[in-house]
CHARMM internal coordinates of N, CA and C (Angstrom, degrees):
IC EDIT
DIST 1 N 1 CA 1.4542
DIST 1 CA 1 C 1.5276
ANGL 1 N 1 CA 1 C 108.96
DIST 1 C 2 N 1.0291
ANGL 1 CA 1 C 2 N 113.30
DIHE 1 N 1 CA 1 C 2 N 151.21
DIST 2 N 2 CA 1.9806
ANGL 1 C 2 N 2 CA 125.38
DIHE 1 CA 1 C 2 N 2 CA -160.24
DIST 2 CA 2 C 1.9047
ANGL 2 N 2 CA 2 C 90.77
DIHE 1 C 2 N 2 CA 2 C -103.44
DIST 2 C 3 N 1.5371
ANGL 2 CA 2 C 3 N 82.67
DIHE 2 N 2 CA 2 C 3 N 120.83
DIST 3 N 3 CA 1.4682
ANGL 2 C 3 N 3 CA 97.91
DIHE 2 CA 2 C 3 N 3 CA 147.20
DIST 3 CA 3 C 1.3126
ANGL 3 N 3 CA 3 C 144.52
DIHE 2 C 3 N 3 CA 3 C -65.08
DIST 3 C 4 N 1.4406
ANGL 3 CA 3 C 4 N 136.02
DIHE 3 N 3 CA 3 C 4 N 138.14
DIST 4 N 4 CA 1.0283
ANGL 3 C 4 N 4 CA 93.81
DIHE 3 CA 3 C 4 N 4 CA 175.79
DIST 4 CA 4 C 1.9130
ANGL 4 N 4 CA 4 C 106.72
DIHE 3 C 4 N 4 CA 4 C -151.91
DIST 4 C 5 N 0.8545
ANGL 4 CA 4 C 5 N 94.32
DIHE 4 N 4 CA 4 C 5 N 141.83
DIST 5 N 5 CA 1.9049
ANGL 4 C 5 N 5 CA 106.17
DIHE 4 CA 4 C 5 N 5 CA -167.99
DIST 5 CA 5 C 0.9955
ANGL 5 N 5 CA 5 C 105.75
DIHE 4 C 5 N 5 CA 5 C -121.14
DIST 5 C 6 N 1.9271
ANGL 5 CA 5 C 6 N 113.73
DIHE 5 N 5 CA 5 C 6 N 123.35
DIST 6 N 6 CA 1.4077
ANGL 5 C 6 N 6 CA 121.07
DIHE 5 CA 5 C 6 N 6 CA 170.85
DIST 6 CA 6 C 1.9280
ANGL 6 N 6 CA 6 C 128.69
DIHE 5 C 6 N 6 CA 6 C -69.75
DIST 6 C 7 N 0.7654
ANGL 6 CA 6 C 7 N 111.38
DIHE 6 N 6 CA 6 C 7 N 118.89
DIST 7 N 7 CA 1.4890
ANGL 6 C 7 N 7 CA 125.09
DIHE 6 CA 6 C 7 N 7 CA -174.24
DIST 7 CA 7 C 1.6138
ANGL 7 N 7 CA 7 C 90.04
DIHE 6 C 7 N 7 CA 7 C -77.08
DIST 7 C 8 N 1.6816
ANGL 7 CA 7 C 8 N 104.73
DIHE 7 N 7 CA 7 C 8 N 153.91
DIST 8 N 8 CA 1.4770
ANGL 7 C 8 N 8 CA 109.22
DIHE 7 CA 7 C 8 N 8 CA 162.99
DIST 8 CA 8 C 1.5375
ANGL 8 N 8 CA 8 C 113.28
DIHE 7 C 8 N 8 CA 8 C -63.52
DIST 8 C 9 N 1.6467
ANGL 8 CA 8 C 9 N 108.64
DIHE 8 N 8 CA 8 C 9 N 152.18
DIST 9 N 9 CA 1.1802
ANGL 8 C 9 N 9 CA 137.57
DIHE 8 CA 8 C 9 N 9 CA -158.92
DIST 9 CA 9 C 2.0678
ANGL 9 N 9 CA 9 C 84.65
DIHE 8 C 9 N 9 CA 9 C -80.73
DIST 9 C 10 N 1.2593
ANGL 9 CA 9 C 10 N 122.77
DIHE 9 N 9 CA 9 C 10 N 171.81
DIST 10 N 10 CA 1.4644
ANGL 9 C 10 N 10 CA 135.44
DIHE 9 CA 9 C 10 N 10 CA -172.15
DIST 10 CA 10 C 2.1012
ANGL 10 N 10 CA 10 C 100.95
DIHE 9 C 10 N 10 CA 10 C -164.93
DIST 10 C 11 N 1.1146
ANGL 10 CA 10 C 11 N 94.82
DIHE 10 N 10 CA 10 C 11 N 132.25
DIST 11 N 11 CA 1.6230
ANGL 10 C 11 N 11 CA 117.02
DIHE 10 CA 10 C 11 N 11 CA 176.43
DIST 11 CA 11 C 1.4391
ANGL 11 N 11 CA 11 C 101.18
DIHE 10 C 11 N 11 CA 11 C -115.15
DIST 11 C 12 N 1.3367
ANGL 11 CA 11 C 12 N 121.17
DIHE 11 N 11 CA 11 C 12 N 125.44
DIST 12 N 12 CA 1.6526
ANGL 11 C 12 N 12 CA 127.81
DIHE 11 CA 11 C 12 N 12 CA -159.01
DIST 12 CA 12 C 2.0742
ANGL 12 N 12 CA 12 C 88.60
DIHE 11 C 12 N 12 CA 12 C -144.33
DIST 12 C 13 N 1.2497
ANGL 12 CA 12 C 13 N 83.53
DIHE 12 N 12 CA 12 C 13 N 106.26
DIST 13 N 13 CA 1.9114
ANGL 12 C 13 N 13 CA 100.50
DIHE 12 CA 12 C 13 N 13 CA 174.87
DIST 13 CA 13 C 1.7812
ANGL 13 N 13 CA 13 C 113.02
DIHE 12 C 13 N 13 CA 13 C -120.87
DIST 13 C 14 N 1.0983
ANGL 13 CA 13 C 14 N 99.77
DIHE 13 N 13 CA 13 C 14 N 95.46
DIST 14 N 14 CA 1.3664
ANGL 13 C 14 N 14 CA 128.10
DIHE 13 CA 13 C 14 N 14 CA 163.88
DIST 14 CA 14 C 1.6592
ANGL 14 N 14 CA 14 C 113.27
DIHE 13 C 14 N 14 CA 14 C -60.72
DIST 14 C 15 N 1.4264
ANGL 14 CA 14 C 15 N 103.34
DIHE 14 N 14 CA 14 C 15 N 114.39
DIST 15 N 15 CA 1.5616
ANGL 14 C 15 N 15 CA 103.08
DIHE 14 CA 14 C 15 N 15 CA 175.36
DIST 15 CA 15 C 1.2485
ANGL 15 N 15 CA 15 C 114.83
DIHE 14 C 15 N 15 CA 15 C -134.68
DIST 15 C 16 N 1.7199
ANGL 15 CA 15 C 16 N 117.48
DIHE 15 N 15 CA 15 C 16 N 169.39
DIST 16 N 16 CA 1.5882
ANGL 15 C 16 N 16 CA 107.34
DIHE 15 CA 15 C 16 N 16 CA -159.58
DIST 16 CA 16 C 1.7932
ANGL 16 N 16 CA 16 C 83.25
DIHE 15 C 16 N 16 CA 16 C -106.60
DIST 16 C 17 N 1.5173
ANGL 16 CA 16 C 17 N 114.58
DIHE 16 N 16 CA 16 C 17 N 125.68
DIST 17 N 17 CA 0.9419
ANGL 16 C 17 N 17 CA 105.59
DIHE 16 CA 16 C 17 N 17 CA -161.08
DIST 17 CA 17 C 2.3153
ANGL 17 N 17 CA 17 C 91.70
DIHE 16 C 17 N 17 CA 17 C -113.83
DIST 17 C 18 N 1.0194
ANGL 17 CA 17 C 18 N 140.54
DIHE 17 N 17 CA 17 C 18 N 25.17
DIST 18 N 18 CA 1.1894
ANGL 17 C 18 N 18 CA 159.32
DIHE 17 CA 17 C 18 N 18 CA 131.76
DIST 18 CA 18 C 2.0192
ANGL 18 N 18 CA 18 C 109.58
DIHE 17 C 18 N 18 CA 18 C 169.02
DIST 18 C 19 N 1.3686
ANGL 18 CA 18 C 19 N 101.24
DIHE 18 N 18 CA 18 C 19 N -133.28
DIST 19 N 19 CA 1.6914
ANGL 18 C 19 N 19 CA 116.40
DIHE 18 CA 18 C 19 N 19 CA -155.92
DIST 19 CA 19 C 1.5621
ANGL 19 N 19 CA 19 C 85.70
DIHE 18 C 19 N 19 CA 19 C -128.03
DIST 19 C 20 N 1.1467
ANGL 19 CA 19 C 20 N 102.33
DIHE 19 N 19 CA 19 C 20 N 135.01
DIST 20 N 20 CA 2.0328
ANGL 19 C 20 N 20 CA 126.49
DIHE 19 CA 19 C 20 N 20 CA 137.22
DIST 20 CA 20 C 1.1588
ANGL 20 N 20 CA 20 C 101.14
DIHE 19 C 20 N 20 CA 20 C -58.15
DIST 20 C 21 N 1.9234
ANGL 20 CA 20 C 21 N 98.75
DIHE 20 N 20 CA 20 C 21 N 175.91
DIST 21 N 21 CA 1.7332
ANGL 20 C 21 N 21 CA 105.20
DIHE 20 CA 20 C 21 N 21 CA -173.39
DIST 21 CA 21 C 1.1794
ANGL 21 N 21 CA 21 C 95.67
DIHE 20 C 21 N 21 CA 21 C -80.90
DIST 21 C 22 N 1.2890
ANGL 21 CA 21 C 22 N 119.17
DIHE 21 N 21 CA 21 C 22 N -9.03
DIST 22 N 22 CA 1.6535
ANGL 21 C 22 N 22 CA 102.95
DIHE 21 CA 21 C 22 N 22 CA -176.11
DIST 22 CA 22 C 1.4206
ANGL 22 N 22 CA 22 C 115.77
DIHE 21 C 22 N 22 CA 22 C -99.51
DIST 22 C 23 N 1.0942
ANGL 22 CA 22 C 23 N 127.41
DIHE 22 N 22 CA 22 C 23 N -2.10
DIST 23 N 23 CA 1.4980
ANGL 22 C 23 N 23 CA 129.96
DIHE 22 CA 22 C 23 N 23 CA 160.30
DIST 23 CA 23 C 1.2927
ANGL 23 N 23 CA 23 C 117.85
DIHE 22 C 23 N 23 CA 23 C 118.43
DIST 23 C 24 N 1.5625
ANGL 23 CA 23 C 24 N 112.97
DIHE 23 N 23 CA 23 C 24 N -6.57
DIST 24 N 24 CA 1.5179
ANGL 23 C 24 N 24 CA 128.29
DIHE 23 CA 23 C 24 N 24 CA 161.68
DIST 24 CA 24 C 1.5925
ANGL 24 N 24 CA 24 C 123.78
DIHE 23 C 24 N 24 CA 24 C -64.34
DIST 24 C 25 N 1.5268
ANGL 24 CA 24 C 25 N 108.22
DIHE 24 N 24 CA 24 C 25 N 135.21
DIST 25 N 25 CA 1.2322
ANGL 24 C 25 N 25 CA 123.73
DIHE 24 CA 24 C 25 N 25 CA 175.54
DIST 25 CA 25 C 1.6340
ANGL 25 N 25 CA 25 C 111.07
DIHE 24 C 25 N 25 CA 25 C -40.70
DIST 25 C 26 N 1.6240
ANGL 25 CA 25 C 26 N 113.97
DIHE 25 N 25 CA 25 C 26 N 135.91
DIST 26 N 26 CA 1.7631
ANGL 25 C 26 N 26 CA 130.07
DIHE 25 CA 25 C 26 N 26 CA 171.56
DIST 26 CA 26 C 0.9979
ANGL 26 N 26 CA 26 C 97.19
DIHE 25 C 26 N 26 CA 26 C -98.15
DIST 26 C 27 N 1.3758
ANGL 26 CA 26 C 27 N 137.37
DIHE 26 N 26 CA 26 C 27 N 112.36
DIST 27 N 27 CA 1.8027
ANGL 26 C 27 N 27 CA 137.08
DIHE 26 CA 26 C 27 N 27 CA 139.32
DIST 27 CA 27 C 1.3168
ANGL 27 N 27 CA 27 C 125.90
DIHE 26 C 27 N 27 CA 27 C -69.20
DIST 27 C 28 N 1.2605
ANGL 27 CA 27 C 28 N 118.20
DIHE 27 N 27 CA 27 C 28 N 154.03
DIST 28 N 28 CA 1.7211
ANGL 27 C 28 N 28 CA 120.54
DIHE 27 CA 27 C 28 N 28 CA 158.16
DIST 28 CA 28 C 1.6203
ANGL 28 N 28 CA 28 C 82.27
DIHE 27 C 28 N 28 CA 28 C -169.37
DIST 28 C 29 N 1.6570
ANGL 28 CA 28 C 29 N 86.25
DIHE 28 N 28 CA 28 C 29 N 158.20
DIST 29 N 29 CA 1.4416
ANGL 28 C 29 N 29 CA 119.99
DIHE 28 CA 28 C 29 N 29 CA -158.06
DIST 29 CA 29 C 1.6679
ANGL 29 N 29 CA 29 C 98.23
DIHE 28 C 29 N 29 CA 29 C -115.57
DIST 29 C 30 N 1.4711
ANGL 29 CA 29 C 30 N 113.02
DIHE 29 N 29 CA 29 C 30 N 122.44
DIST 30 N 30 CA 1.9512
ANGL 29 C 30 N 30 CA 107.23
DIHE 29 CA 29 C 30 N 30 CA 155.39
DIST 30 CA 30 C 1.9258
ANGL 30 N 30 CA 30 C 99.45
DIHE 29 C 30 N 30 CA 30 C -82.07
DIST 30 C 31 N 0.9186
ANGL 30 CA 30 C 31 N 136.84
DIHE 30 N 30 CA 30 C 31 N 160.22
DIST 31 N 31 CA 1.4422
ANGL 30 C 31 N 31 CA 165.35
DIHE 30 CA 30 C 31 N 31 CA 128.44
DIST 31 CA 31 C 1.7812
ANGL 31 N 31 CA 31 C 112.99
DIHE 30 C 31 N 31 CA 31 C -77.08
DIST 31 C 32 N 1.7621
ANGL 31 CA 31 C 32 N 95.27
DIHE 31 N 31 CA 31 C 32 N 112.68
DIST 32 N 32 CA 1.4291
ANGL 31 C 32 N 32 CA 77.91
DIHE 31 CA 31 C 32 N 32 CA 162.25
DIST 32 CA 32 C 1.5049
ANGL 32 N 32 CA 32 C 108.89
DIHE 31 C 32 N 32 CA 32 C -140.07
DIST 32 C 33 N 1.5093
ANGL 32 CA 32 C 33 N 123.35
DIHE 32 N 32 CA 32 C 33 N 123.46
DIST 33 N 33 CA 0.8757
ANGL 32 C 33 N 33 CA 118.00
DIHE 32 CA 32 C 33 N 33 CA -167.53
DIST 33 CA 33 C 1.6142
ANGL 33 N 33 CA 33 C 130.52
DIHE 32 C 33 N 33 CA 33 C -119.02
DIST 33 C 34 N 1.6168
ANGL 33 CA 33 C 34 N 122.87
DIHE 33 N 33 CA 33 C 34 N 175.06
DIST 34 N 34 CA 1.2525
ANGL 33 C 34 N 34 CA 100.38
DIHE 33 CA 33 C 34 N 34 CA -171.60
DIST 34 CA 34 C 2.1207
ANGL 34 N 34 CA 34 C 103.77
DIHE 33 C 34 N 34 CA 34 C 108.60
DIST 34 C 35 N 1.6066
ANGL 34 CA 34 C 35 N 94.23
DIHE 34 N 34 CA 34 C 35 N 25.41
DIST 35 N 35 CA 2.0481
ANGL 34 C 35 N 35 CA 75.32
DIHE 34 CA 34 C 35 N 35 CA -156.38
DIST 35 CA 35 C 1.6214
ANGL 35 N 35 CA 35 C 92.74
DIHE 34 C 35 N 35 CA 35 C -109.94
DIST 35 C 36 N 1.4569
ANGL 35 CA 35 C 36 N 121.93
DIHE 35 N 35 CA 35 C 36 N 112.61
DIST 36 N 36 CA 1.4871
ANGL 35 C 36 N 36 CA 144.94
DIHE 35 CA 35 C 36 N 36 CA 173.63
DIST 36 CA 36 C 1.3913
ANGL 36 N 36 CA 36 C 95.09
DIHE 35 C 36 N 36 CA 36 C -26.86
DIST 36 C 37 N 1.6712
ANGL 36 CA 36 C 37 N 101.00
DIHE 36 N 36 CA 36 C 37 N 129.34
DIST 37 N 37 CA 1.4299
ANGL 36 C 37 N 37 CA 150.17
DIHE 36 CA 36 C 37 N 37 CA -138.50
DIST 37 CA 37 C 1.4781
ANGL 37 N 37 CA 37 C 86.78
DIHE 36 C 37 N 37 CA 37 C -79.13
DIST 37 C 38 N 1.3761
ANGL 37 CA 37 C 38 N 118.29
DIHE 37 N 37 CA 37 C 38 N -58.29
DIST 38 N 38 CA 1.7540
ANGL 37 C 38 N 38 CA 145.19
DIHE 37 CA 37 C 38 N 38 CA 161.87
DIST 38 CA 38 C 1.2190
ANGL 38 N 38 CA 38 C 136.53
DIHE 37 C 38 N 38 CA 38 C -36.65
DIST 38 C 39 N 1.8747
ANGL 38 CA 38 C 39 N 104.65
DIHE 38 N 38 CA 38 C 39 N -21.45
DIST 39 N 39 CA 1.4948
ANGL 38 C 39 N 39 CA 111.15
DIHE 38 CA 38 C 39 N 39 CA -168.04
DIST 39 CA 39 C 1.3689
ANGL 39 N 39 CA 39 C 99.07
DIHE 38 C 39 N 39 CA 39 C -88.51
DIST 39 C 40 N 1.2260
ANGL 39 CA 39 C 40 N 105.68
DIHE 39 N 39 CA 39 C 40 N 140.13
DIST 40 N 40 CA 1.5940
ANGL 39 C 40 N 40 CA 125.89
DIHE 39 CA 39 C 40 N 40 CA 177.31
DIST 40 CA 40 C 1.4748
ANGL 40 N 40 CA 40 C 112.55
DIHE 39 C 40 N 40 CA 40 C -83.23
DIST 40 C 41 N 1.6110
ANGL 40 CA 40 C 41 N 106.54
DIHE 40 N 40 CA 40 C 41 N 137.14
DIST 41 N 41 CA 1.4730
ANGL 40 C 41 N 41 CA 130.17
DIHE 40 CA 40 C 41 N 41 CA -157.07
DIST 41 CA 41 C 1.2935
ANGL 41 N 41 CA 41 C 90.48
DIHE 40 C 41 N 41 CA 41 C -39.31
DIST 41 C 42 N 1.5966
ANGL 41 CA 41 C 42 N 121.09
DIHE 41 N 41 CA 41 C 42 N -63.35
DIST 42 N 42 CA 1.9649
ANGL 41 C 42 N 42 CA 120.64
DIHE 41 CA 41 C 42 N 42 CA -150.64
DIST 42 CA 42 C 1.7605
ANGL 42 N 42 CA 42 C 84.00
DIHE 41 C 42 N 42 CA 42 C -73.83
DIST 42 C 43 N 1.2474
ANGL 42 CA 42 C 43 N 151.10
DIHE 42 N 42 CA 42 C 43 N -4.29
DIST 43 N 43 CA 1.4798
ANGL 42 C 43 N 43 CA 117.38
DIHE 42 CA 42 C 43 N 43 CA -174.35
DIST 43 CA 43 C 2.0389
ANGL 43 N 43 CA 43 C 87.47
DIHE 42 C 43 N 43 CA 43 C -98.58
DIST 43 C 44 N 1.2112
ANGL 43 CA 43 C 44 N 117.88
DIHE 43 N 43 CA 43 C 44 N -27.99
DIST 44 N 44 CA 1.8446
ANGL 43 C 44 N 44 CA 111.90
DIHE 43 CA 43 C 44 N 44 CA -177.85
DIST 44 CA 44 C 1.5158
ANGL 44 N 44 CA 44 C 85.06
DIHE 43 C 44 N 44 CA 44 C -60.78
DIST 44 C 45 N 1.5906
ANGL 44 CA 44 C 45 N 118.86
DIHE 44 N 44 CA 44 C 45 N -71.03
DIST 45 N 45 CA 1.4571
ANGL 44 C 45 N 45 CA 90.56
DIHE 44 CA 44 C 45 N 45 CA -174.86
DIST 45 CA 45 C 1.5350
ANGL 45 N 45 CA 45 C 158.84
DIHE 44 C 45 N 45 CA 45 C -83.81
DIST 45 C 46 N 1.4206
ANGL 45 CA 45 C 46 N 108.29
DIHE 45 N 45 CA 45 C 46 N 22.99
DIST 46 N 46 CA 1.1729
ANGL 45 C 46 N 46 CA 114.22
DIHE 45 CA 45 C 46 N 46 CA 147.86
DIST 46 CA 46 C 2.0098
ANGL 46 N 46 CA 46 C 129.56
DIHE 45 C 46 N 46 CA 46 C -102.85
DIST 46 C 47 N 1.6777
ANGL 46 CA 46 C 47 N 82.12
DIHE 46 N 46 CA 46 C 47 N 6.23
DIST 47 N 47 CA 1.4445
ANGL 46 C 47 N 47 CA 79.79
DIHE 46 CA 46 C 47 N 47 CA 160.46
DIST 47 CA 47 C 1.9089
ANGL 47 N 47 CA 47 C 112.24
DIHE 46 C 47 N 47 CA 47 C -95.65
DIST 47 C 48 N 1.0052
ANGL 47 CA 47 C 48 N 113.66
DIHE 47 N 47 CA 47 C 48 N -48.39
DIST 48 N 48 CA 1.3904
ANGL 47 C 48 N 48 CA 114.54
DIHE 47 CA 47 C 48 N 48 CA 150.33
DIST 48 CA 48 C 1.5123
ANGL 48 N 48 CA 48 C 134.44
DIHE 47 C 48 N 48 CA 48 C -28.87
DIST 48 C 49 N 1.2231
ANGL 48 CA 48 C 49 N 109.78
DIHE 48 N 48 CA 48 C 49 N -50.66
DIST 49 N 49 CA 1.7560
ANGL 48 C 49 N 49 CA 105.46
DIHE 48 CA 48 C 49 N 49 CA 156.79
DIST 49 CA 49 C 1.4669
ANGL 49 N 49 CA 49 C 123.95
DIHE 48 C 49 N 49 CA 49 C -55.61
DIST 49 C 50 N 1.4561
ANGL 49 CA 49 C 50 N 100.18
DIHE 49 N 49 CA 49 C 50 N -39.42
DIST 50 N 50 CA 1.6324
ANGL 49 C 50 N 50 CA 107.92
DIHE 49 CA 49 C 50 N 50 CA -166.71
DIST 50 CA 50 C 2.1399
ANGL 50 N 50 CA 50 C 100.12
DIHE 49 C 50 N 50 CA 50 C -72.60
DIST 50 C 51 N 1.4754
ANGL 50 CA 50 C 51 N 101.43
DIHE 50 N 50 CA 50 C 51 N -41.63
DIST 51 N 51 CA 1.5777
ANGL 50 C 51 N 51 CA 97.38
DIHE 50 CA 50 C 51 N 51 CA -177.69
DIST 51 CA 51 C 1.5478
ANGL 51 N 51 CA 51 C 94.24
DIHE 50 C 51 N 51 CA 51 C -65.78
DIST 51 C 52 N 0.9766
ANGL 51 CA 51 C 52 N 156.73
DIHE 51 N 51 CA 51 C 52 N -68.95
DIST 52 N 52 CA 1.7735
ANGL 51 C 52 N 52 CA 164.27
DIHE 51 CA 51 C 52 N 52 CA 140.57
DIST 52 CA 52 C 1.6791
ANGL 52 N 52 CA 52 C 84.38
DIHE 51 C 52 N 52 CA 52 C 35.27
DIST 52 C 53 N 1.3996
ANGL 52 CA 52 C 53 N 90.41
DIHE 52 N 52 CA 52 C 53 N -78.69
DIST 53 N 53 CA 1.5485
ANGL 52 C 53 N 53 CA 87.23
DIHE 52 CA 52 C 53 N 53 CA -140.24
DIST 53 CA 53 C 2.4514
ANGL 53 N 53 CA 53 C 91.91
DIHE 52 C 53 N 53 CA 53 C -83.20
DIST 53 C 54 N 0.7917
ANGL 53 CA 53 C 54 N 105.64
DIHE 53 N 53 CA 53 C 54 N 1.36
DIST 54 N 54 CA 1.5507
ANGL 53 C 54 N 54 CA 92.92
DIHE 53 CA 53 C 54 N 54 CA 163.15
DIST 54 CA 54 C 2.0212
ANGL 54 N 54 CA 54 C 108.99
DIHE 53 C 54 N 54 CA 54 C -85.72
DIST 54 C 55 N 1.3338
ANGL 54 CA 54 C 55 N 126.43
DIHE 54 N 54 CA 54 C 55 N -1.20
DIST 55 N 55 CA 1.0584
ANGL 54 C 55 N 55 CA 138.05
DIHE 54 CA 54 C 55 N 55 CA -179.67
DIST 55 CA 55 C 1.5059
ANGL 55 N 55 CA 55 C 115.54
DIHE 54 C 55 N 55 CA 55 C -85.51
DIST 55 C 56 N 1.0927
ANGL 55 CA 55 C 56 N 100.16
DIHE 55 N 55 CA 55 C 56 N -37.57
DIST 56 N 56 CA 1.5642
ANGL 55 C 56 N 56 CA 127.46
DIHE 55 CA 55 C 56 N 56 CA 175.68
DIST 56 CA 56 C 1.8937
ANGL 56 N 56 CA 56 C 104.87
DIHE 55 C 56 N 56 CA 56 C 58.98
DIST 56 C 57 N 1.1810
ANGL 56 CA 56 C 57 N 115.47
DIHE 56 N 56 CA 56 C 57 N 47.58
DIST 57 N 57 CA 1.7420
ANGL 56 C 57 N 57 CA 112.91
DIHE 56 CA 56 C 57 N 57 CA 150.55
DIST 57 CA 57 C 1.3858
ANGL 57 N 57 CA 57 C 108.17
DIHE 56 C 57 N 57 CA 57 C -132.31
DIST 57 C 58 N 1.1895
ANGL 57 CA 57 C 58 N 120.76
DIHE 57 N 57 CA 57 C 58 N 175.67
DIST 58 N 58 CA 1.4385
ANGL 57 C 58 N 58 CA 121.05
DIHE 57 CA 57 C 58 N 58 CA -174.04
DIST 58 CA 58 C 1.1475
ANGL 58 N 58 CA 58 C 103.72
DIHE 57 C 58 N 58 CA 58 C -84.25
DIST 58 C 59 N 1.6318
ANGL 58 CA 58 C 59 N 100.53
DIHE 58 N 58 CA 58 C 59 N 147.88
DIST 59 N 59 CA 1.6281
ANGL 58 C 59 N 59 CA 104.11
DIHE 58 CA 58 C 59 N 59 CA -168.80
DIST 59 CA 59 C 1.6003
ANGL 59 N 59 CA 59 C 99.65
DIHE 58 C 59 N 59 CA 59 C -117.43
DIST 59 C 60 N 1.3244
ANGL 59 CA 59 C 60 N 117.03
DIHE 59 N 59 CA 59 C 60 N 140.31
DIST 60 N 60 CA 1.4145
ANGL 59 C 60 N 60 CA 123.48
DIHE 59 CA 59 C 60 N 60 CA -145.21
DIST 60 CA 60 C 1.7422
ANGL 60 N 60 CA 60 C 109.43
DIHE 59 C 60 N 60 CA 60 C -125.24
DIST 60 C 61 N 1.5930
ANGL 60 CA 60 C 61 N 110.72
DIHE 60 N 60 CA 60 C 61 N -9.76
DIST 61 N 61 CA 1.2265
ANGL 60 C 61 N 61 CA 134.06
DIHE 60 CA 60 C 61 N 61 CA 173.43
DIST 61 CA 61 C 1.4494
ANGL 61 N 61 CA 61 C 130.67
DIHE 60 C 61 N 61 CA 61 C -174.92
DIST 61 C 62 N 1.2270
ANGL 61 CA 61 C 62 N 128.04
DIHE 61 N 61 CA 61 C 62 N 165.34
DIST 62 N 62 CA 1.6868
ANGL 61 C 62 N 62 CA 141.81
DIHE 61 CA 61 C 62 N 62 CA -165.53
DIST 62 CA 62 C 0.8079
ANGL 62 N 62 CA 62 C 106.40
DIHE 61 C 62 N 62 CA 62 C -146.71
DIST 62 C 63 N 2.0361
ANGL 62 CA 62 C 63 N 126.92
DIHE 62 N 62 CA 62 C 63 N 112.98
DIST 63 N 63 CA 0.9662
ANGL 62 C 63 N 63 CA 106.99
DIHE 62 CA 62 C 63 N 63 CA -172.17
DIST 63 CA 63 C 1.9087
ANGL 63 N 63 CA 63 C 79.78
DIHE 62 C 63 N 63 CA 63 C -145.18
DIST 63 C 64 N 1.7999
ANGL 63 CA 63 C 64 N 102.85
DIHE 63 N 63 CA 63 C 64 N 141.82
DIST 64 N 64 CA 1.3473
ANGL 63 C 64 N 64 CA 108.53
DIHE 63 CA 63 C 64 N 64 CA -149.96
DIST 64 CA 64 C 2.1086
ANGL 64 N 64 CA 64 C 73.32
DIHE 63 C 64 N 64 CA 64 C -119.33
DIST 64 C 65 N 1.7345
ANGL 64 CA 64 C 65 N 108.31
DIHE 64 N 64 CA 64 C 65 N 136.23
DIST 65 N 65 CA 1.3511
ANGL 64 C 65 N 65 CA 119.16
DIHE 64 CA 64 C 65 N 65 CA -174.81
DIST 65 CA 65 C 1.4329
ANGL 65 N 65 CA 65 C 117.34
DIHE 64 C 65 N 65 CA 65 C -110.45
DIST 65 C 66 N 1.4144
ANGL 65 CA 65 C 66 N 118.49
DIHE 65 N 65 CA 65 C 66 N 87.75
DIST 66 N 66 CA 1.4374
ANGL 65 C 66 N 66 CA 95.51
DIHE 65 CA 65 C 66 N 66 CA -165.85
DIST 66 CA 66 C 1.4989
ANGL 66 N 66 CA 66 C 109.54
DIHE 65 C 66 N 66 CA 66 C -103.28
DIST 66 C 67 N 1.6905
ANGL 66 CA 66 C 67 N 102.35
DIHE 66 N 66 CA 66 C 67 N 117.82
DIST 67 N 67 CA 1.6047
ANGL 66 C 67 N 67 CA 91.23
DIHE 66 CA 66 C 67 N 67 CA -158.43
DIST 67 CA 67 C 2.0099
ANGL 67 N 67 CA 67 C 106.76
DIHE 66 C 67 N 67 CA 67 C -104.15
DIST 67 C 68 N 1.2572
ANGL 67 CA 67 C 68 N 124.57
DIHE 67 N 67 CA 67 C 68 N 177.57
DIST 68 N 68 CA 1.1344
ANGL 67 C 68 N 68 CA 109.74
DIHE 67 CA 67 C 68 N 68 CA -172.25
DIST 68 CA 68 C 1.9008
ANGL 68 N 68 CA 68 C 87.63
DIHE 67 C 68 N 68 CA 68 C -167.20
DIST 68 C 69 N 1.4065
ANGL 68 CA 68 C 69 N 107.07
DIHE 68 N 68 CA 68 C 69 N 150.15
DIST 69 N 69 CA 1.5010
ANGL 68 C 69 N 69 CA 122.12
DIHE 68 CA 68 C 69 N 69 CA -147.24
DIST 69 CA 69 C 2.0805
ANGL 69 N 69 CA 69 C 82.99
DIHE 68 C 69 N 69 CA 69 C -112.43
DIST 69 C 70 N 1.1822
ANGL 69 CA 69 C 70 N 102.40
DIHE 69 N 69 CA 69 C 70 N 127.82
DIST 70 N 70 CA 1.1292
ANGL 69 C 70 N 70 CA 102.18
DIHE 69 CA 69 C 70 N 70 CA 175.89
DIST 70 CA 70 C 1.6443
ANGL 70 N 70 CA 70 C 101.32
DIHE 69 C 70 N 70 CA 70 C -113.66
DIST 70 C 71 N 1.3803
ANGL 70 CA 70 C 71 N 111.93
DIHE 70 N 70 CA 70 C 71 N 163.06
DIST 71 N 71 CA 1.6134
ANGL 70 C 71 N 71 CA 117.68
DIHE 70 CA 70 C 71 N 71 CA -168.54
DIST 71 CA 71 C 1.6111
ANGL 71 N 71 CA 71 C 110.88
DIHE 70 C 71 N 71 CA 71 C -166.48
END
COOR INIT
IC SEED 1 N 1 CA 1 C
IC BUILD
């Protein structure tokens, strides 16, 4: 039978950070990790909007990682 141990939680915000020569969207991602096991979806994402917009590019997705160590 599989063990299993929770790893810290991770907030992954994808932003369009400009254009290629060809006119297609540039991404890169901040990671922020470390986010309580407990916190409820709407409080990650309005903490996530608020880091967004201190970044200042458009943020294009939110994606909340909940990872867990199997054994």
């Amino acid at each position: 039978m599989a063990t299993v141990t929770e790893m810290p939680n991770r907030i992954r915000l994808r932003f369009e950070t400009g254009f290629n020569e060809k006119g297609n969207p540039i991404f890169s991602t901040q990671s922020f990790s470390k986010v309580k096991e407990d916190a409820l979806h709407d409080d990650i994402y309005d903490v996530a909007n608020t880091l967004a917009d201190l970044c200042g590019w458009t943020l294009n997705s939110i994606t909340l990682e909940e990872d867990k160590l199997l054994y």
